[in-house]
DRENNUVEX-585587 format. One record per residue (C-alpha): residue number from 1; residue in one letter; x, y, z. Coordinates in steps of 0.05 Angstrom, whole numbers. Layout:
BEGIN
[pt NUM, 'A', [X, Y, Z]];
...
***
This chain:
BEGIN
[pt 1, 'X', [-142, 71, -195]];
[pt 2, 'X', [-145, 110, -133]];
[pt 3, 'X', [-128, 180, -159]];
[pt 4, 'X', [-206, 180, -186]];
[pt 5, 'X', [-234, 189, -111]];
[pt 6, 'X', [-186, 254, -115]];
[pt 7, 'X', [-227, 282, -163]];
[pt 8, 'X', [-287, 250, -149]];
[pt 9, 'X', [-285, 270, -61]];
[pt 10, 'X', [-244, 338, -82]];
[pt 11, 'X', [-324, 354, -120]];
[pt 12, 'X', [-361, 317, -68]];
[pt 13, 'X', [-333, 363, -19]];
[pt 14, 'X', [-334, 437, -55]];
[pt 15, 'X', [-400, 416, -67]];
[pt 16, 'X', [-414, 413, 11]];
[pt 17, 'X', [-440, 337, -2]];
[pt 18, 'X', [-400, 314, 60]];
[pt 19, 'X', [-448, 248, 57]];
[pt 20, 'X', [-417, 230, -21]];
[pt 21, 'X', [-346, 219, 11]];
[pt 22, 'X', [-353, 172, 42]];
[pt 23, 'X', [-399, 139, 1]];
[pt 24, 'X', [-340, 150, -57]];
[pt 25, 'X', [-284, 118, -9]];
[pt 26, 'X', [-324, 57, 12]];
[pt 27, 'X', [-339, 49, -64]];
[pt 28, 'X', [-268, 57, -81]];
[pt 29, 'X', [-248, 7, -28]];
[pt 30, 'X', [-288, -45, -51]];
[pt 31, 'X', [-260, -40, -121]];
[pt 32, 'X', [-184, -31, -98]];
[pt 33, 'X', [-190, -94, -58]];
[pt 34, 'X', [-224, -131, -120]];
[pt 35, 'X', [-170, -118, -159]];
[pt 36, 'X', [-116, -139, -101]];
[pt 37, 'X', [-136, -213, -117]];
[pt 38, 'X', [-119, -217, -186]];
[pt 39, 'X', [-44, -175, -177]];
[pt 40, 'X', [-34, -236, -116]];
[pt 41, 'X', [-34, -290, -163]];
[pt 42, 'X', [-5, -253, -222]];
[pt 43, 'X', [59, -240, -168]];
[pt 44, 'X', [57, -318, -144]];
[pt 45, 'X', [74, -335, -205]];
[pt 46, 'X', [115, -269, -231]];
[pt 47, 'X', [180, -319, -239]];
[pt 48, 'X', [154, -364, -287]];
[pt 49, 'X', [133, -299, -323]];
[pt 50, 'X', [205, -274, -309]];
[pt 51, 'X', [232, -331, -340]];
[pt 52, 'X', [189, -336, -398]];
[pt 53, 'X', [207, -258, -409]];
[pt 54, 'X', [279, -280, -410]];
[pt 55, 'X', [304, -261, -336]];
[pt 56, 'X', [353, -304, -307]];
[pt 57, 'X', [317, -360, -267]];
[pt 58, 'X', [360, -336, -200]];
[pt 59, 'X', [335, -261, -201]];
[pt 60, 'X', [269, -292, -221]];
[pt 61, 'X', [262, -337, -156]];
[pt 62, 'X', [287, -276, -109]];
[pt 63, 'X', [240, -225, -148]];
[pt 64, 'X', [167, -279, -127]];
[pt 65, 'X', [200, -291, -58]];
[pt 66, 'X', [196, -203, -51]];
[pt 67, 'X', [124, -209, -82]];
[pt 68, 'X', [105, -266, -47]];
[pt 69, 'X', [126, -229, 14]];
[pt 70, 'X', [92, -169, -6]];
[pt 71, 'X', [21, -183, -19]];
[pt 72, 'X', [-9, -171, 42]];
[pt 73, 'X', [24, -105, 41]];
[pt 74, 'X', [-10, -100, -28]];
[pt 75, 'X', [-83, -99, 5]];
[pt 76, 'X', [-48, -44, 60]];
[pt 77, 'X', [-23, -3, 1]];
[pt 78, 'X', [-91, 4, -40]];
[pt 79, 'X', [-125, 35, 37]];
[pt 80, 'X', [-66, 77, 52]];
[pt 81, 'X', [-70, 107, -14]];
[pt 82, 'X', [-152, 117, -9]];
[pt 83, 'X', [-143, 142, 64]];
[pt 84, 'X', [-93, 200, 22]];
[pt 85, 'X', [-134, 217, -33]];
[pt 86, 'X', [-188, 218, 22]];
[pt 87, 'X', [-150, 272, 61]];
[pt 88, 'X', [-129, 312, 5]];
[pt 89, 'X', [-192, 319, -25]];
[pt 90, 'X', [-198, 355, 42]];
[pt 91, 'X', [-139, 394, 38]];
[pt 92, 'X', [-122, 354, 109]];
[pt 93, 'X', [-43, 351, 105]];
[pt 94, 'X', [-23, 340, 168]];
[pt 95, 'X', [-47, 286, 185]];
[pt 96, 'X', [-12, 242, 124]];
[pt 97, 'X', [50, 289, 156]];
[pt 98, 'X', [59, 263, 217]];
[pt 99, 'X', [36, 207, 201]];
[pt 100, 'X', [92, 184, 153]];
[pt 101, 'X', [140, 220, 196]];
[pt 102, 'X', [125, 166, 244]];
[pt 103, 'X', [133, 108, 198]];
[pt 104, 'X', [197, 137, 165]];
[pt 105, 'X', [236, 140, 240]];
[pt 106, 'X', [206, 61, 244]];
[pt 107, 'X', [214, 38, 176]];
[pt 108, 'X', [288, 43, 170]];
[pt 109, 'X', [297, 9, 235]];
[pt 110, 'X', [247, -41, 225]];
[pt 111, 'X', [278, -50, 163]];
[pt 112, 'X', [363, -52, 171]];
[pt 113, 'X', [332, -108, 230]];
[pt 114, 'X', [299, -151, 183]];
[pt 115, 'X', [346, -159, 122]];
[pt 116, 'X', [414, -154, 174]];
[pt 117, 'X', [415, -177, 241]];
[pt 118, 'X', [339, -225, 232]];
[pt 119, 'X', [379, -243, 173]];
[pt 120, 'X', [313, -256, 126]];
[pt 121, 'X', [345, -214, 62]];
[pt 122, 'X', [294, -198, 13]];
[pt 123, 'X', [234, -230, 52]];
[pt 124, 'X', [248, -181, 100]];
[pt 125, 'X', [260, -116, 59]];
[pt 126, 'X', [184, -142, 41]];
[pt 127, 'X', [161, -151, 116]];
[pt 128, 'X', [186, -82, 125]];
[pt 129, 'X', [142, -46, 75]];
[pt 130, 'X', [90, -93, 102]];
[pt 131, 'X', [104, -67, 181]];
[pt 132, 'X', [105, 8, 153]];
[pt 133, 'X', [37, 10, 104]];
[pt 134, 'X', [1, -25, 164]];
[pt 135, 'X', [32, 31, 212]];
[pt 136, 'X', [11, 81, 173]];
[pt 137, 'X', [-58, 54, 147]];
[pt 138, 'X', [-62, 45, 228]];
[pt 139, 'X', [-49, 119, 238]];
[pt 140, 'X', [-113, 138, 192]];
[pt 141, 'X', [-153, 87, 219]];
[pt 142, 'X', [-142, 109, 292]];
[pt 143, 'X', [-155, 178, 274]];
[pt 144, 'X', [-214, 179, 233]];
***
């Protein structure tokens, strides 16, 4: 749903109507965060969906703990990927460069920590995307 505020920011901007992008990404925020609520209860109960789809009840129960896990990242995911098609529409690389530069040297700590040494396994493969879209959205935030 995001890749429409390319197109529509990517005009806004070769038409020199500076005023329209944001105007476009608030919009667009709105809407992606609408649409966050529904996904969060479809993946609370993605393993009686699992199930019912004929996945084994085990892999079903580990696959909602992930999502379960993984819907507050879900909200971080829909900004970070407006705060992109923001920047691109702008032809503004560098800043999504360094940025996820940044969040790949932490992520892969961050991570290995969680599921290994913390111990918390899939839960924390989740907290770790969680950490990283939040360092990232953080980046864009901070900077704009």
């Amino acid at each position: 749903m995001a890749s429409a505020l390319e197109t529509l920011c990517g005009q806004a901007f070769g038409a020199r109507q500076y005023h329209r992008l944001g105007t476009y990404t608030y919009g667009a925020m709105i809407s992606l965060i609408l649409v966050c609520f529904p996904i969060s209860i479809l993946w609370v109960y993605i393993d009686k969906l699992l199930i019912l789809l004929g996945q084994d009840p085990l892999i079903s129960a580990e696959a909602r703990k992930f999502s379960v896990w993984l819907i507050p990242t879900l909200f971080l995911y829909s900004i970070l990927q407006l705060f992109i098609r923001y920047l691109l529409s702008q032809s503004l690389i560098f800043p999504m460069l360094w940025s996820s530069v940044v969040v790949l040297v932490i992520h892969v700590r961050v991570c290995w920590a969680l599921v290994f040494p913390l111990g918390f396994g899939t839960a924390g493969a989740a907290l770790a995307f969680g950490i990283s879209f939040y360092t990232n959205t953080s980046h864009f935030y901070i900077d704009s």
